[in-house]
C-alpha positions, 0 to 999 in steps of 0.5 A: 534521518529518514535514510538512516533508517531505511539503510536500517530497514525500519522505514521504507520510502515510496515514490509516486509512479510514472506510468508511462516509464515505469519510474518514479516520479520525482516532483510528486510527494514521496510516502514514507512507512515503517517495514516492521509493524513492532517497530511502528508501535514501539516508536509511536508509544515512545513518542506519544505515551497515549498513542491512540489503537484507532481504525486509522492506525491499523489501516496504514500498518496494513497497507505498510505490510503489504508495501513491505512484502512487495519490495522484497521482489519488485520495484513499488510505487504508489499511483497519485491522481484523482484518488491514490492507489496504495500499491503499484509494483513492476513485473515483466514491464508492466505495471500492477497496481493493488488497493488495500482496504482495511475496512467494513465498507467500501466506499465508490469514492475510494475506489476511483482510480483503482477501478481505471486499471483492469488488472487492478486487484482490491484486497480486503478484511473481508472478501465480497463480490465483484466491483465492476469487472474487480474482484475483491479478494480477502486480503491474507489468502491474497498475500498467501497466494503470492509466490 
């Protein structure tokens, strides 16, 4: 089912990524997200008629956005290790990994392995000051920017 619907452009899979070939990792979990945050909506109200609008909902529509957006142009991943990175995508040989936080506060925890990366970047609801040597910008002016 789940390649049917991504042969429909509904879903997308996403694999884990193996820094050091730029590939896949093909024994680490794969994440699954909708392309189109309308279609998400329709299929959750569909499925559950009490679907709950929570924090949690619109986080991972947010990041599913995001995902989205790159795959049109590049090869995604996610990086798994200590903690997760939502986006890694490949240009010119080489790994640029973002994370997508749709939150108020930004938690140390959240951030682990983001932070390991100096090319990493963190976009936000709101833009706020440095992370270490990461700049944390506004989410929409970030997608924006983008070629």
């Amino acid at each position: 089912y789940v390649a049917l619907l991504c042969s429909m452009d509904v879903l997308y899979v996403q694999e884990a990524l193996r820094e050091e070939t730029l590939s896949g990792a093909p024994k680490k979990a794969r994440k699954i997200g909708f392309i189109d945050p309308f279609i998400c909506h329709a299929v959750k109200r569909w499925l559950s008629p009490e679907y709950p609008e929570d924090l949690s909902t619109a986080s991972q529509l947010v990041e599913s956005c995001v995902v989205s957006h790159f795959k049109r142009r590049y090869p995604t991943f996610y990086i798994k290790a200590e903690g997760e990175v939502d986006v890694a995508y490949v240009d010119q040989k080489k790994f640029w990994p973002i994370e997508v936080k749709w939150t108020n506060q930004l938690r140390p925890k959240d951030l682990k392995q983001i932070l390991k990366y100096p090319n990493a970047r963190i976009w936000t609801k709101f833009a706020s000051e440095k992370i270490e040597s990461l700049e944390v910008e506004p989410l929409s002016l970030a997608l924006f920017k983008l070629p």
